[in-house]
C-alpha positions as CSV (number, residue, x, y, z in Angstrom):
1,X,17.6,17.9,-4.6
2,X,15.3,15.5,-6.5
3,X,12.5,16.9,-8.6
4,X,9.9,14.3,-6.9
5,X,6.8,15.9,-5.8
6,X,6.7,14.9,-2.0
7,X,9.7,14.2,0.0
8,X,8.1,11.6,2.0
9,X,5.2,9.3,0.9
10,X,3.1,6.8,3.3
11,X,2.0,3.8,1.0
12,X,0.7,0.4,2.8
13,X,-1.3,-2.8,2.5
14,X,-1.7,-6.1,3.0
15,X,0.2,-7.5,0.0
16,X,-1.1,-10.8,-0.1
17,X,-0.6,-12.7,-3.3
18,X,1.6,-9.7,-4.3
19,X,0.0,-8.7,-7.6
20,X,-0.2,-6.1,-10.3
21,X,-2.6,-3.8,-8.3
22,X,0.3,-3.6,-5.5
23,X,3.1,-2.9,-8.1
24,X,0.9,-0.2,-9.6
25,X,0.3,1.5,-5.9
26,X,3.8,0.8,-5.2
27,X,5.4,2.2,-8.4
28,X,3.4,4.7,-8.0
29,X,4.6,6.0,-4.5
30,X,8.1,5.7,-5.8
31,X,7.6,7.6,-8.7
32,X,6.1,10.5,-6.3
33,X,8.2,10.8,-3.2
34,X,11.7,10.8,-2.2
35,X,11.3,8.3,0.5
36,X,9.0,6.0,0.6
37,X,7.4,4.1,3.9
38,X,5.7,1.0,3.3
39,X,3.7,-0.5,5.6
40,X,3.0,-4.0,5.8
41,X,0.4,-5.6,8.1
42,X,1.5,-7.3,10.5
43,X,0.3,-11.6,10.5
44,X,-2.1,-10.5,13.4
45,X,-3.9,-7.4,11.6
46,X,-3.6,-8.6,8.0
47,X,-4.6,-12.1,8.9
48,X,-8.3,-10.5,9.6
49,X,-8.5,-11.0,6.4
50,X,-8.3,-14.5,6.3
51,X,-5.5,-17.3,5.3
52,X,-2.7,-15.3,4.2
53,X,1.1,-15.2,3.9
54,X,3.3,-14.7,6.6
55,X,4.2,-10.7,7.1
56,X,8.2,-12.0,6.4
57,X,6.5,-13.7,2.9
58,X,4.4,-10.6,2.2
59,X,7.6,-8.1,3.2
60,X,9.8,-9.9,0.9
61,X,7.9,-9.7,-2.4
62,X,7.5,-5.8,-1.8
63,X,11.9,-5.7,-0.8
64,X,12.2,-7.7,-4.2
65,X,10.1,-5.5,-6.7
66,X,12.4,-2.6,-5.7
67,X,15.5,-4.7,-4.8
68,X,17.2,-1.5,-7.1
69,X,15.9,0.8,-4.8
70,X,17.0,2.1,-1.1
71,X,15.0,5.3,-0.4
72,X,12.0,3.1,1.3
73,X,11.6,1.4,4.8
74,X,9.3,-1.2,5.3
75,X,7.9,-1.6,8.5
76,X,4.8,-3.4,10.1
77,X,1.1,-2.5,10.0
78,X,-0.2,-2.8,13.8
79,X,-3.5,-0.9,12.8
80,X,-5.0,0.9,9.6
81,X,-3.5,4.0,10.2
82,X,0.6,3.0,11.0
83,X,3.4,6.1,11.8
84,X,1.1,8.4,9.4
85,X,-0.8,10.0,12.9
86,X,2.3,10.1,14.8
87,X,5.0,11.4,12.0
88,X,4.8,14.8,11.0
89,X,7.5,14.5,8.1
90,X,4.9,12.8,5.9
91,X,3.5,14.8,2.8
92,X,1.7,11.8,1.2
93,X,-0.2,8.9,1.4
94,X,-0.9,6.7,-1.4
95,X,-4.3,4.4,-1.3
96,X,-6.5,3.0,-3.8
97,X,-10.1,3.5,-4.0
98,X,-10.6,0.4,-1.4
99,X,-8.5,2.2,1.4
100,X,-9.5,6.1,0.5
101,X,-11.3,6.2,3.7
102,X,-8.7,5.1,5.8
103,X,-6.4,8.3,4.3
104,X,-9.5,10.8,5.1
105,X,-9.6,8.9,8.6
106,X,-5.4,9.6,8.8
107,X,-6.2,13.0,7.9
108,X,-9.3,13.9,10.4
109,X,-6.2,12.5,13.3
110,X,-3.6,14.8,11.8
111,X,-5.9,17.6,11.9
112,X,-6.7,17.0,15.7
113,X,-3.7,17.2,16.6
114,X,-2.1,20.2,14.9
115,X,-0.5,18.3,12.1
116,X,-0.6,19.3,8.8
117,X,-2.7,17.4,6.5
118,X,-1.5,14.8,4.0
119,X,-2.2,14.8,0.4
120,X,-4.1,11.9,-0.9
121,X,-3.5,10.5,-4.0
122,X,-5.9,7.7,-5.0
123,X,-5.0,5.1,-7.3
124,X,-7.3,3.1,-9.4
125,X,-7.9,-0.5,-9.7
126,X,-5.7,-3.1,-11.8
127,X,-8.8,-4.8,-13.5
128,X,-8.3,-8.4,-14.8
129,X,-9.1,-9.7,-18.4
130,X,-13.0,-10.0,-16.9
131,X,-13.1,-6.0,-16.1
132,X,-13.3,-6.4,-12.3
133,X,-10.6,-5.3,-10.0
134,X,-7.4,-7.9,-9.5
135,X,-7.4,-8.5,-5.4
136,X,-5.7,-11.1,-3.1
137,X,-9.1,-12.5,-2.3
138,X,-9.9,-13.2,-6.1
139,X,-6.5,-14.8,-6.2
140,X,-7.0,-16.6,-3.4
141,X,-10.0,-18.0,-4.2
142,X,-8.5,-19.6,-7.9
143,X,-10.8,-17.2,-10.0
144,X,-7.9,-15.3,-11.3
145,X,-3.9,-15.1,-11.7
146,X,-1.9,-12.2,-10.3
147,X,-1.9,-10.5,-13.4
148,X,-5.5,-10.8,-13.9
149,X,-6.0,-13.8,-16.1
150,X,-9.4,-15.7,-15.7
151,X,-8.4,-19.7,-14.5
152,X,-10.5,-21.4,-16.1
């Protein structure tokens, strides 16, 4: 038996511009949970966000960062709230402060139907050399790299 804390962590995102915030929520669910689901959203959910990779693009930077990994499944993001109101084996869910709502949200469904809740563990933002948070938009946009470095 591993010494992990949860057995099976929830962790998902859009993962555009895959950056330093996402390994740190990533990395972060790994070093918590003995398996780890990912969820990506899919090119029709995440794309509500505007011009971004394709859901095959976005998959394979998150496969890559733990190519020396197997204990995780990604799978596709339909809706904010994935297997998580469905799956009772889940113990976790890992957010940042952007998506902390959507975990209370996943809980308040759990809740209703009998399901146990899940514990919530926030992760703070990566901030970039100007003290603001690193985010695919900024990136995006050409105001910062994906480690946070102002482009001048």
């Amino acid at each position: 038996m591993s010494n992990k804390e949860y057995n099976k962590v929830a962790v998902g995102g859009t993962f555009d511009k895959f950056h330093d915030g996402h390994k740190k929520l990533l990395s972060t669910a790994f070093a918590l949970g003995n398996k780890i689901e990912i969820g990506v959203t899919s090119d029709e959910f995440g794309g509500l966000k505007g011009d971004i990779d394709s859901f095959e693009d976005r998959s394979n930077y998150v496969k890559s960062f733990f190519s020396d990994k197997s204990n995780f499944n990604v799978l596709s993001l339909d809706d904010p709230f994935g297997t998580t109101i469905f799956d009772e084996d889940f113990d976790a869910i890992v957010v940042s402060e952007e998506t902390e709502p959507t975990a209370i949200k996943i809980n308040e469904f759990r809740s209703s139907k009998g399901m146990n809740p899940l514990d919530i563990v926030v992760v703070s933002f990566v901030l970039a050399e100007d003290g603001e948070p690193i985010s695919s938009t900024r990136i995006r946009k050409g105001e910062i790299t994906k480690d946070g470095l102002i482009i001048k």
